[in-house]
N, C-alpha and C positions, 0 to 999 in steps of 0.2 A: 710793531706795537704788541705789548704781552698784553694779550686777551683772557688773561686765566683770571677761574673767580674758584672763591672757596663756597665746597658746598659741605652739611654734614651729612654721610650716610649711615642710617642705622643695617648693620648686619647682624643677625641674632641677639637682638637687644644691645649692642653697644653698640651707642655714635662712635664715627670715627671723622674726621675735620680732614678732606683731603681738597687739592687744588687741583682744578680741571681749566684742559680750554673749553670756553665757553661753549664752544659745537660741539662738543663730545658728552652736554651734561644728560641729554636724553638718554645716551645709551651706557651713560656709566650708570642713570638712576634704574635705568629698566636691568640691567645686570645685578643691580642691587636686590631688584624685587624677585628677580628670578632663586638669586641666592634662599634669598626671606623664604619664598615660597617652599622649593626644598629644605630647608632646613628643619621649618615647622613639618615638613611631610614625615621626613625621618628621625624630628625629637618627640612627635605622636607613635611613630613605631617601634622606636627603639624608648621608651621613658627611662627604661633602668640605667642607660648612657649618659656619661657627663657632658655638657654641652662642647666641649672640647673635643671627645671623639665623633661628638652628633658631625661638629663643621668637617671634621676629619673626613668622614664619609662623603658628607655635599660636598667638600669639593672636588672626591675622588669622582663622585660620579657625575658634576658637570667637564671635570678632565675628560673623561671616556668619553662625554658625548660630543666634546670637540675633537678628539682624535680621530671620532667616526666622523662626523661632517667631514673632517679635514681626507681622509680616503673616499669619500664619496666625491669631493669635489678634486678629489687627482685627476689633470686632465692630461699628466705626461705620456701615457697608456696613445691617448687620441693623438696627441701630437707627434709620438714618434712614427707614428701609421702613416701620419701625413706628407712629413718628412720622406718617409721612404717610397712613399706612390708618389710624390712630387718628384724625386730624384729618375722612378721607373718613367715617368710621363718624359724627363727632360730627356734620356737616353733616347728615347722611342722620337722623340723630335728632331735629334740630330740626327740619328740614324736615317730617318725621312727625307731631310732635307737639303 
């Protein structure tokens, strides 16, 4: 069953007509508000910028703040510690046993 519905979202004053699945429309609308809300943050700071390098910027800096989450939630670091005390533990048990 295609469950996708059209929504429009306004980004820095232009609607844009996109197709979502239905579950996804919460967090495509709050993605949108997040955009809005930076955008207006830095077309208040920057005014002499044209709205083209205003988005330029928002999108630069919600990139960066996904690339931080995305290293903060690296959990290969933990895992391979794991892996390696698991492997020390199994030696230590056959060696025992």
């Amino acid at each position: 069953m295609n469950d996708k519905i059209r929504i429009n979202l306004n980004l820095a004053g232009t609607t844009y007509p996109v197709f979502i699945d239905r579950k996804d429309e919460e967090i495509v609308r709050e993605a949108a508000k997040q955009v809005n809300i930076r955008f207006n943050r830095n077309q208040l700071e920057h005014p002499e910028m044209s709205p083209e390098k205003v988005m330029a910027i928002t999108a630069f800096e919600l990139s960066l703040q996904m690339q931080d989450q995305k290293e903060r939630n690296d959990t290969e670091p933990y895992t391979n510690k794991i892996k390696e005390l698991t492997e020390v533990l199994d030696a230590h048990f056959k060696e025992t046993t």
